[in-house]
C-alpha positions as a Markdown table, in Angstrom:
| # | Residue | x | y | z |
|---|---|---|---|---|
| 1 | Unk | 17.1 | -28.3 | 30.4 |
| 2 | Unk | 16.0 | -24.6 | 29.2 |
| 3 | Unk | 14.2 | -24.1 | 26.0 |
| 4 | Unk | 15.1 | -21.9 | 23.5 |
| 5 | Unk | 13.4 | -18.2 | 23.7 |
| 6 | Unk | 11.6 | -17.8 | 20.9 |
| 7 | Unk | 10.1 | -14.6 | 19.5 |
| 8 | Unk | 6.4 | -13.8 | 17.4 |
| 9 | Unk | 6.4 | -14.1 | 14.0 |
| 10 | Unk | 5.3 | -11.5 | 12.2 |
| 11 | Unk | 5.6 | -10.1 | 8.4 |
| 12 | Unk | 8.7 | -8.1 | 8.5 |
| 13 | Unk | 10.5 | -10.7 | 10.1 |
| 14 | Unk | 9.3 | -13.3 | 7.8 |
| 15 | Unk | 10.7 | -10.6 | 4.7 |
| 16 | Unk | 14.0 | -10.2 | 6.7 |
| 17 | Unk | 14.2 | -14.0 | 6.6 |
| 18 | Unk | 13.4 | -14.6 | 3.3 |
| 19 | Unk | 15.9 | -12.0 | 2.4 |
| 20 | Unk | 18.8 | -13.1 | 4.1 |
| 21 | Unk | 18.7 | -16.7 | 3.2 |
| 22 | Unk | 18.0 | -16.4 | -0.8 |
| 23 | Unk | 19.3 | -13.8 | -3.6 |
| 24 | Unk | 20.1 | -13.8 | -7.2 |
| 25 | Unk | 22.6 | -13.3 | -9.4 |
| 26 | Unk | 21.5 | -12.9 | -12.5 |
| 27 | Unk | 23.0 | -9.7 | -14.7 |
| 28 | Unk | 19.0 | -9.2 | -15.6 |
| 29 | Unk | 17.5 | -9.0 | -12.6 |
| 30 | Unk | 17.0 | -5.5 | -12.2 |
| 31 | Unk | 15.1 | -4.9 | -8.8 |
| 32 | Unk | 15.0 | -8.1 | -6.8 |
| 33 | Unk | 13.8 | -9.0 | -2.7 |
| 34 | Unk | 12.8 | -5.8 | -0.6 |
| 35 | Unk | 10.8 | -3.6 | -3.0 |
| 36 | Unk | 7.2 | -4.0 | -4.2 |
| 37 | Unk | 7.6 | -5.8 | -7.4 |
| 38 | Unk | 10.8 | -7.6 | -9.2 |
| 39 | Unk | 12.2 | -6.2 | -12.4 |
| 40 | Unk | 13.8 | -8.6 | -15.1 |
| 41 | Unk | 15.3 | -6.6 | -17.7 |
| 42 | Unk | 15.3 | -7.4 | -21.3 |
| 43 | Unk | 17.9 | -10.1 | -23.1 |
| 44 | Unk | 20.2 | -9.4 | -25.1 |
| 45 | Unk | 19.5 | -9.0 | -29.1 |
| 46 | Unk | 16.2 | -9.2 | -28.1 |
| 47 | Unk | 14.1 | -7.7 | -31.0 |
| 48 | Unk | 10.9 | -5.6 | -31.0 |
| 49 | Unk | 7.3 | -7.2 | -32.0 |
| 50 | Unk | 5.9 | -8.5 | -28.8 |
| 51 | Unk | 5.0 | -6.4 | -26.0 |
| 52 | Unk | 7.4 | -7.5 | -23.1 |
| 53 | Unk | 10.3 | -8.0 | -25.7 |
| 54 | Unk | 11.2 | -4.6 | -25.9 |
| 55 | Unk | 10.8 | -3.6 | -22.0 |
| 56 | Unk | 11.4 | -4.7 | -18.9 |
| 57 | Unk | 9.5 | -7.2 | -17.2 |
| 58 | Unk | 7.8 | -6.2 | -13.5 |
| 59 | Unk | 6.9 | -9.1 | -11.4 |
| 60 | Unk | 4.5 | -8.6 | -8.3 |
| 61 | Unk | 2.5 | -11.2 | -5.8 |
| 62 | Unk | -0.2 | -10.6 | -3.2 |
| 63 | Unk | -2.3 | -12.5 | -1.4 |
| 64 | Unk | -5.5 | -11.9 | 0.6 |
| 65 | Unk | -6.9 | -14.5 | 3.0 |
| 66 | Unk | -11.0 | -14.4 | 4.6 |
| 67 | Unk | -10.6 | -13.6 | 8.4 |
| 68 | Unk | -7.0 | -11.5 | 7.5 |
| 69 | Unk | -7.4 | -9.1 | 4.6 |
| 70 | Unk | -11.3 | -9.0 | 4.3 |
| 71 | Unk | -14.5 | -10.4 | 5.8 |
| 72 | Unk | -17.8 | -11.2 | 4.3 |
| 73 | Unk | -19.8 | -9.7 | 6.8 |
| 74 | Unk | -19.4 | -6.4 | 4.8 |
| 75 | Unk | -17.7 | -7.2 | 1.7 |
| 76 | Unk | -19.0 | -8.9 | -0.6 |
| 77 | Unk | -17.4 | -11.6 | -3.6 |
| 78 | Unk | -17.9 | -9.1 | -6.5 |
| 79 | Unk | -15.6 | -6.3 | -4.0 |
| 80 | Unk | -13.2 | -9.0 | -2.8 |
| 81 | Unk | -12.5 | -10.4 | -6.4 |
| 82 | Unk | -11.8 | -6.6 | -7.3 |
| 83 | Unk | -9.8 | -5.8 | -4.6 |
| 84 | Unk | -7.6 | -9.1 | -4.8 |
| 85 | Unk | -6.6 | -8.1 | -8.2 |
| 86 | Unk | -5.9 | -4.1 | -7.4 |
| 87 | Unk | -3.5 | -4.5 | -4.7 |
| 88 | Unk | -1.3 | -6.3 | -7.3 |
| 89 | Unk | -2.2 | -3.1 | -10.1 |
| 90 | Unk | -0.8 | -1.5 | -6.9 |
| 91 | Unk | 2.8 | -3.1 | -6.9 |
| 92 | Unk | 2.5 | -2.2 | -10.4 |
| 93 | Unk | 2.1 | 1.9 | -9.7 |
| 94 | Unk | 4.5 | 2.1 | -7.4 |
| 95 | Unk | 7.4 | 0.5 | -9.8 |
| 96 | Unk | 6.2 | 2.5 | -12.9 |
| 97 | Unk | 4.9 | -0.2 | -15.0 |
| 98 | Unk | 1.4 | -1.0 | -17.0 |
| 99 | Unk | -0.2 | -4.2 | -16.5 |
| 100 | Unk | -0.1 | -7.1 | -18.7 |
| 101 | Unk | -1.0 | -10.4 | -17.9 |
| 102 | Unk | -2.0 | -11.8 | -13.9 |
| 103 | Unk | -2.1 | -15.3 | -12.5 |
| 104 | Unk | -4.1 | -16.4 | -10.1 |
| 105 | Unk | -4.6 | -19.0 | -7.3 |
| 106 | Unk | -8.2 | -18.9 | -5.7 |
| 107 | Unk | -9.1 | -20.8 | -2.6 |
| 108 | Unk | -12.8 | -22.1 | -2.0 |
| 109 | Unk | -14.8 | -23.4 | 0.7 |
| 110 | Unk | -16.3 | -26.4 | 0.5 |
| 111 | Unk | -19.7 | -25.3 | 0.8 |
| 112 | Unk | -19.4 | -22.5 | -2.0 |
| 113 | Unk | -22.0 | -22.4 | -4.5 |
| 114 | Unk | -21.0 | -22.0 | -8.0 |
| 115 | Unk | -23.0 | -19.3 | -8.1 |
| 116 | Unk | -20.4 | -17.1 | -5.1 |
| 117 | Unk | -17.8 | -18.2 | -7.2 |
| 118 | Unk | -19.4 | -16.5 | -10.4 |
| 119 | Unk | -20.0 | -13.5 | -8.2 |
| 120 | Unk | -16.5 | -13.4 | -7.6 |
| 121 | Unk | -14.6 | -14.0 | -10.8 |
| 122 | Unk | -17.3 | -10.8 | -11.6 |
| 123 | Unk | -15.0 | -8.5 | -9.4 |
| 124 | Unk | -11.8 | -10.1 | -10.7 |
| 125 | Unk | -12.9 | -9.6 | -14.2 |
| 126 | Unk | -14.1 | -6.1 | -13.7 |
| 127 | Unk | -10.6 | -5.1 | -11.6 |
| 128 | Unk | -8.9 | -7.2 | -15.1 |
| 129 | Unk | -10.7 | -4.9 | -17.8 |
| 130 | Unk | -10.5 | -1.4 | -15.5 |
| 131 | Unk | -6.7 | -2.1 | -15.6 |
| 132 | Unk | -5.7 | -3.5 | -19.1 |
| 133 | Unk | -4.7 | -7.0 | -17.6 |
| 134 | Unk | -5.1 | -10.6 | -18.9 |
| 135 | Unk | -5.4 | -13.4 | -17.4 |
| 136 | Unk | -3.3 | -16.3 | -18.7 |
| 137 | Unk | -3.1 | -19.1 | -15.8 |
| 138 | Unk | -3.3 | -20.2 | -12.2 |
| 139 | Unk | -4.4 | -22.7 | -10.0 |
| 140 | Unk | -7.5 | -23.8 | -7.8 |
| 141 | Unk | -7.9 | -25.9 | -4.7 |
| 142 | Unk | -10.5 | -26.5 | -1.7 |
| 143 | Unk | -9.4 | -24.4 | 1.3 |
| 144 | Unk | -11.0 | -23.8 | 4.7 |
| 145 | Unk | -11.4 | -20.0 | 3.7 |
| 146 | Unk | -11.5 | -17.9 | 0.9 |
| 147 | Unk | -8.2 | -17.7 | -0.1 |
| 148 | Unk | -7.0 | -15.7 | -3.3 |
| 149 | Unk | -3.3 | -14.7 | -4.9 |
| 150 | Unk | -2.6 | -12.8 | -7.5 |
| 151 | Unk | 0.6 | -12.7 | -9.8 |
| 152 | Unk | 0.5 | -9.2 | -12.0 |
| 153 | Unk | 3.1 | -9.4 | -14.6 |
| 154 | Unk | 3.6 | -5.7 | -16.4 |
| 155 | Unk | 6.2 | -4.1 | -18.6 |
| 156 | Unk | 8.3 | -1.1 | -18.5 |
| 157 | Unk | 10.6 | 0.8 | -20.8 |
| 158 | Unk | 12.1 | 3.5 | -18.8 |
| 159 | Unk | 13.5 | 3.4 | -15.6 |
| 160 | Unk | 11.7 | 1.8 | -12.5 |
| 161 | Unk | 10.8 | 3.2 | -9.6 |
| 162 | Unk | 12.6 | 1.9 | -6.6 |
| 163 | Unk | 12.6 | 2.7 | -2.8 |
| 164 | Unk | 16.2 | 2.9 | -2.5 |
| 165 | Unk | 17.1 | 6.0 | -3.7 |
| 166 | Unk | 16.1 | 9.2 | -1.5 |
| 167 | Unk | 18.5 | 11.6 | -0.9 |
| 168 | Unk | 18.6 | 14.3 | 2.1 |
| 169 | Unk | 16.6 | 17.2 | 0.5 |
| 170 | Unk | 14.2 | 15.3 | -0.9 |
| 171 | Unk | 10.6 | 16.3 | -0.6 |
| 172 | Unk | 8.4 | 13.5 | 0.9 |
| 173 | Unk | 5.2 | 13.4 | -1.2 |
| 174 | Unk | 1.9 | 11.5 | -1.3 |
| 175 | Unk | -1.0 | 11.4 | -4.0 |
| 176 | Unk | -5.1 | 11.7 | -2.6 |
| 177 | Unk | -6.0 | 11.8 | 0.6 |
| 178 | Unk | -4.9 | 9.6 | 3.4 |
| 179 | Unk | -6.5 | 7.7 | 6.2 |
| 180 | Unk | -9.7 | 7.3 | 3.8 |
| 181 | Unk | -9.5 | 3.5 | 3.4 |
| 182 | Unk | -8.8 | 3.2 | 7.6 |
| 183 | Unk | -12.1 | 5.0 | 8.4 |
| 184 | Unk | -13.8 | 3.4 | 6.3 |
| 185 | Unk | -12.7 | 0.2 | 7.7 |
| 186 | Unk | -13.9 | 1.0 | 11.1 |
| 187 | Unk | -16.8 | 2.5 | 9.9 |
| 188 | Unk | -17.6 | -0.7 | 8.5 |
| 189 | Unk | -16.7 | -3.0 | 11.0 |
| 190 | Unk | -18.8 | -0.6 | 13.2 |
| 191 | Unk | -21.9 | -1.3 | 11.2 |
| 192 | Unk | -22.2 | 2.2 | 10.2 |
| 193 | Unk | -21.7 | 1.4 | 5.6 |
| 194 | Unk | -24.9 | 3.9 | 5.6 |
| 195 | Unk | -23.7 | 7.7 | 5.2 |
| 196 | Unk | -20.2 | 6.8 | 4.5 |
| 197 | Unk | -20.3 | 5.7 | 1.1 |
| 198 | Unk | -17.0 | 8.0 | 0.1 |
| 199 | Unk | -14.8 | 6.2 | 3.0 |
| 200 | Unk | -16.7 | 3.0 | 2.8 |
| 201 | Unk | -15.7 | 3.0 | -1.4 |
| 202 | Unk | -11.5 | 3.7 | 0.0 |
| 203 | Unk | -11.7 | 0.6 | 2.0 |
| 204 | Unk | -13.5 | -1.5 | -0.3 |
| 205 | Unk | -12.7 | -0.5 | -3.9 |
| 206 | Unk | -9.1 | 1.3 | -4.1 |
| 207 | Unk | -7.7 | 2.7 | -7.3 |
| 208 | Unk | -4.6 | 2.1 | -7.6 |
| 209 | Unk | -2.2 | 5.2 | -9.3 |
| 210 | Unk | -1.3 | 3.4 | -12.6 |
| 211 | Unk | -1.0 | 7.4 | -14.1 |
| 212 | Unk | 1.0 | 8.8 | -11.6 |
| 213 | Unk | 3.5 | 5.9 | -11.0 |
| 214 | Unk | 4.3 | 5.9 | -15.1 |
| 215 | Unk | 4.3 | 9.4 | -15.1 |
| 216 | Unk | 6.9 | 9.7 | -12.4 |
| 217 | Unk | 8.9 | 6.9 | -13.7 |
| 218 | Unk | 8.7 | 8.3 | -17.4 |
| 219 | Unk | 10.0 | 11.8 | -16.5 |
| 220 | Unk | 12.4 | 10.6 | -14.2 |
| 221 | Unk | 11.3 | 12.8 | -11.0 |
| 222 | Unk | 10.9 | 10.3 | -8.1 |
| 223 | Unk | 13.9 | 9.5 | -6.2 |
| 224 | Unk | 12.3 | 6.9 | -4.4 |
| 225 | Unk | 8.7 | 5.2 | -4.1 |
| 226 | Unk | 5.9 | 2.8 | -2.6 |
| 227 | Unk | 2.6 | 2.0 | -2.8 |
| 228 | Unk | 0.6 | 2.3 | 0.7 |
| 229 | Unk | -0.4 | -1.2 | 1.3 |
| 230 | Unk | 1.2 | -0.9 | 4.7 |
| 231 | Unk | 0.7 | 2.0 | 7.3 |
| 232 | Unk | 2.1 | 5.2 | 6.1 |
| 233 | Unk | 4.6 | 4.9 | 9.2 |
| 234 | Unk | 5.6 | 1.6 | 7.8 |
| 235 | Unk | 6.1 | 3.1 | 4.2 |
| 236 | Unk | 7.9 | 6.1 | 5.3 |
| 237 | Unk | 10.4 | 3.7 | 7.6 |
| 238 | Unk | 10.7 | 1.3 | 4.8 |
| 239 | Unk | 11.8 | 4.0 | 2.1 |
| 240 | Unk | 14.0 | 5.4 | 4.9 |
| 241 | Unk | 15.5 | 1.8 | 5.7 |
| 242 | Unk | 16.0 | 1.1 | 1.9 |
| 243 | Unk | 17.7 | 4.4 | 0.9 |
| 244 | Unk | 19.7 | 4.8 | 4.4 |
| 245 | Unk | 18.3 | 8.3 | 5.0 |
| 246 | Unk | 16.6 | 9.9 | 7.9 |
| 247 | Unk | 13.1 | 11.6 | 7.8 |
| 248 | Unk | 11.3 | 14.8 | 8.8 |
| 249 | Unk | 7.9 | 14.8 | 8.5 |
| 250 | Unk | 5.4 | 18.2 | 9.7 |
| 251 | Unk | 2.1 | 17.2 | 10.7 |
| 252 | Unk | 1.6 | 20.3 | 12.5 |
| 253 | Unk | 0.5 | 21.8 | 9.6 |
| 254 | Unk | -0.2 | 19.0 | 7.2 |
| 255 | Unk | -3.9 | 19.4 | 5.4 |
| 256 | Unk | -5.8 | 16.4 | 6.0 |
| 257 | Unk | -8.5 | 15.0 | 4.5 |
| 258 | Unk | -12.0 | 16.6 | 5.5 |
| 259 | Unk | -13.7 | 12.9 | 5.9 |
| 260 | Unk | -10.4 | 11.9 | 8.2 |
| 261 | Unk | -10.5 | 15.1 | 10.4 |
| 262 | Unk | -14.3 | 14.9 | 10.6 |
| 263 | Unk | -14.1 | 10.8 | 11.7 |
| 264 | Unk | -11.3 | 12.1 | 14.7 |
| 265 | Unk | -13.2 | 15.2 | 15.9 |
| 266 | Unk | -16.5 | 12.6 | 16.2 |
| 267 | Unk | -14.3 | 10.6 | 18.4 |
| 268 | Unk | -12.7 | 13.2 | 20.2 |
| 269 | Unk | -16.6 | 14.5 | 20.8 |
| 270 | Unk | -17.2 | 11.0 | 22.8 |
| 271 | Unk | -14.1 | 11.4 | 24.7 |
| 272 | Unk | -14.1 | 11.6 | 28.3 |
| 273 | Unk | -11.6 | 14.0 | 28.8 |
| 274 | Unk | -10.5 | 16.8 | 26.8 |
| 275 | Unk | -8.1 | 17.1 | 25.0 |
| 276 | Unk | -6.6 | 16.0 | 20.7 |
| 277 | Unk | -6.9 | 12.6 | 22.3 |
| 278 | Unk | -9.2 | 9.9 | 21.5 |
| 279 | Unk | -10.5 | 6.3 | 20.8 |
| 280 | Unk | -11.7 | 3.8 | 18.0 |
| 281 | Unk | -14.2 | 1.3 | 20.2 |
| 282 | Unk | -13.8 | -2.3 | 20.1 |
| 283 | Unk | -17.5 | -2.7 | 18.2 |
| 284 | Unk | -15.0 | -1.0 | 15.2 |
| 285 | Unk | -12.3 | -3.1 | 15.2 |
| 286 | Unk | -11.9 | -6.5 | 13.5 |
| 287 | Unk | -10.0 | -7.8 | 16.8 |
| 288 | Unk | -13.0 | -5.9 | 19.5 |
| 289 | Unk | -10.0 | -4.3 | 20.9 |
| 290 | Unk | -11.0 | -0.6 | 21.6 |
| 291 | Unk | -7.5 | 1.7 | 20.5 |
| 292 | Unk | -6.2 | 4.8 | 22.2 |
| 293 | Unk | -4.6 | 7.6 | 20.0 |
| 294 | Unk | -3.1 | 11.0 | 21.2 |
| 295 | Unk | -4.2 | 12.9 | 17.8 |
| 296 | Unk | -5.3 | 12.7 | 14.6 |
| 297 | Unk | -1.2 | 12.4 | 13.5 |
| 298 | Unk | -0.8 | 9.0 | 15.3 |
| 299 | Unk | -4.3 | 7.9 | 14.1 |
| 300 | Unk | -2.8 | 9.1 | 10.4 |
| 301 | Unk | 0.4 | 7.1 | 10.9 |
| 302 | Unk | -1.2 | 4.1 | 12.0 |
| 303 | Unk | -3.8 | 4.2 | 9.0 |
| 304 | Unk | -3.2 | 1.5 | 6.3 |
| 305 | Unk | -4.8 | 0.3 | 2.9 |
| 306 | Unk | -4.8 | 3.4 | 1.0 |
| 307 | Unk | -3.1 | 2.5 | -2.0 |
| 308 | Unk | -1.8 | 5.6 | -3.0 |
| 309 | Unk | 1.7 | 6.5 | -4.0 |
| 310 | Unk | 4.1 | 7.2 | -1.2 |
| 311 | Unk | 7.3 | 9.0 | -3.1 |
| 312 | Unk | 10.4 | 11.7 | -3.0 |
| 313 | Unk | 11.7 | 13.5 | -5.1 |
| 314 | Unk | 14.3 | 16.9 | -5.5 |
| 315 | Unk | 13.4 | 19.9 | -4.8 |
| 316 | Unk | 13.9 | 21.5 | -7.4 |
| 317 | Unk | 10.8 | 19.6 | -9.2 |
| 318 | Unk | 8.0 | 21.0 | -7.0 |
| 319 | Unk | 6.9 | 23.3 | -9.0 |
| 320 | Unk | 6.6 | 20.5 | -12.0 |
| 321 | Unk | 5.1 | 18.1 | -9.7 |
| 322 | Unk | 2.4 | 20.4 | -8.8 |
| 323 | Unk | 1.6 | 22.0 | -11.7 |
| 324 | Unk | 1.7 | 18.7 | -14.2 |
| 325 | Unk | 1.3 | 15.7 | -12.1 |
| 326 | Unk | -2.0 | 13.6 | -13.1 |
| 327 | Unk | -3.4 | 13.3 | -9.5 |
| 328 | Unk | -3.2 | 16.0 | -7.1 |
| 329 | Unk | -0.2 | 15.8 | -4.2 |
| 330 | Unk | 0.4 | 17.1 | -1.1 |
| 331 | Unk | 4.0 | 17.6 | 0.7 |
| 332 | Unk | 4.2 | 15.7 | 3.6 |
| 333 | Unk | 8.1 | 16.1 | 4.7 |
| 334 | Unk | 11.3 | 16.2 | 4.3 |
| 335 | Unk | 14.3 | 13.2 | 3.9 |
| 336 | Unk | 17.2 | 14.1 | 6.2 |
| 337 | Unk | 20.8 | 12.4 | 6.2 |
| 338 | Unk | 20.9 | 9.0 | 8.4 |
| 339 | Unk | 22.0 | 10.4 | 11.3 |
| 340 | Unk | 19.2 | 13.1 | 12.0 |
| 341 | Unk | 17.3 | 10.6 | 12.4 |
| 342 | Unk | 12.7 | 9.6 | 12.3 |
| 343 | Unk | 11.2 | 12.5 | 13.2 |
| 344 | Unk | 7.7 | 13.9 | 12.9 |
| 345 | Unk | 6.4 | 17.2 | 14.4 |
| 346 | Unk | 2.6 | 16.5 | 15.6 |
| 347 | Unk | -0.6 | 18.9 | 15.5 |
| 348 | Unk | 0.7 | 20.7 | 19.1 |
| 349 | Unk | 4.5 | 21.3 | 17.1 |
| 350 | Unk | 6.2 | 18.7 | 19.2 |
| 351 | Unk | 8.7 | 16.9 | 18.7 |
| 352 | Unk | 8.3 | 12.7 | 17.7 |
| 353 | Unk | 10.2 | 9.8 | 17.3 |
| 354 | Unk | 8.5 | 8.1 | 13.7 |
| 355 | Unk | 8.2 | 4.4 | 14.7 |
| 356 | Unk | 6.5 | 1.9 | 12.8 |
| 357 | Unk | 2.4 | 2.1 | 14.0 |
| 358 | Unk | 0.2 | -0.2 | 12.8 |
| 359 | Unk | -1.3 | -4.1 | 11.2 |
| 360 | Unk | 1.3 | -6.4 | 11.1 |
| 361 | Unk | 0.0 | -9.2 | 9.5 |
């Protein structure tokens, strides 16, 4: 008798699951499965008075498990209770909303003192304050790890952001500097915290674009957006995927960020052979794997955790964007119609095929 072939679970196909099996049809749910939060619009008659009553309601979940999302050999309860709550503040940026209220589920070893547990409600409370959250609920329970999940809940009253809704000739933006957070994770994981504060602080402590997001939302510029939790590959193919649309992105002359070019010239120093070519060592990784990349573009593409807005928008608002945007941005391509296809041009003005690099959890 054969056995049925089975395939790997991983993330996306869990999401693709989940998506095909449930949906909703209520006339107020505004932004449902597939984007980074769920939007509830207001009822009916509704009145204003309370804060929610006269907006839209933005609904958002993560959760972060020890040996997945983080590890206590260099983070500690104060960062990990911080971060836990500003990857949900992240969901948050990306639709346009402020923050609100949060629930949240915790997960604690058995032999945690109640002094670790202080330490990190510290984080959670400082992440709470820094972003105008309250929090109203949740739940606790023993668990073989530390486990915590966050539920943000925010309001807005203009339009949300979405991912759906690029359009070829679109401009492909980002806000900061990317591939801060991924360096600092491997420099990190490589024992090497001292020196690196600035890339050590993206990894650890990200600020989610609370400004930006509204801003974009309130002045109706972005076509489409998302916050990057994932690889930026994985954004950009997720904001293509959602608004049907190809992709063009140039790399060749791209500015990166002077703490990310310096990180893959040190490696391309150690290399063996010459070339744009180069390697993160096992000793850096969280799996001791060492990793190959070509360039600093598939290292960037690959690079996760930098909670920044990912985001297009019409040409014709460039000028705007870069003269009154809170944060500064940089132009990182251009959206193309569906059948032009993922495309990137890399440092040597080749030619690529964008797939998806990167974590999948």
């Amino acid at each position: 008798m054969s056995q049925a072939a089975t395939t790997q679970v991983n993330e996306a196909g869990i999401i693709g699951q989940i998506r095909r099996r449930f949906s909703c049809t209520n006339n107020r749910l505004l932004v449902g499965l597939g984007d980074d939060a769920a939007v509830i619009g207001p009822e009916e008659g509704q009145t204003a008075g309370r804060r929610l009553n006269v907006c839209s309601q933005v609904l958002a979940t993560d959760i972060l498990v020890e040996g997945v999302h983080f590890s206590r050999r260099y983070m500690n309860l104060r960062e990990i209770g911080y971060k836990a709550v500003s990857v949900n503040v992240s969901d948050m940026a990306a639709m346009g909303a402020e923050c609100v209220y949060a629930l949240g589920n915790l997960g604690v070893p058995r032999d945690a003192s109640n002094e670790e547990v202080g330490e990190l409600l510290d984080g959670v409370s400082d992440a709470l304050e820094e972003f105008g959250a309250s929090l109203i609920g949740g739940d606790t329970v023993r668990a073989p790890q530390w486990l915590l999940s966050f539920s943000m809940i925010g309001s807005i009253s203009s339009e949300p952001l979405t991912r759906s809704a690029a359009a070829p000739g679109d401009v492909v933006w980002h806000s900061g500097e990317l591939g801060l957070s991924q360096v600092g994770f491997h420099r990190l994981q490589g024992g090497e915290r001292e020196g690196h504060a600035d890339v050590c602080q993206a990894h650890l402590h990200p600020l989610p674009q609370l400004a930006l997001g509204q801003w974009l939302s309130r002045e109706g510029l972005a076509s489409a957006c998302i916050d990057l939790s994932d690889s930026l590959s994985q954004c950009l193919l997720q904001i293509a995927e959602a608004s049907n649309v190809g992709l063009q992105l140039d790399l060749q002359q791209y500015e990166y960020a002077p703490l990310f070019r310096q990180f893959c010239e040190e490696r391309q120093g150690k290399a063996r052979t010459a070339g744009s070519g180069f390697s993160v060592p096992g000793k850096m990784q969280a799996d001791r794997q060492t990793r190959e990349y070509g360039s600093p573009s598939e290292f960037l593409l690959e690079s996760s955790e930098d909670y920044q807005l990912l985001f297009t928008a019409p040409a014709a608002s460039t000028a705007r964007l870069l003269r009154d945007a809170p944060v500064p941005l940089r132009r990182i391509g251009t959206v193309l119609p569906a059948d032009e296809g993922l495309m990137y041009v890399d440092e040597q003005g080749r030619n690529r095929v964008l797939e998806a690099r990167g974590y999948q959890h």
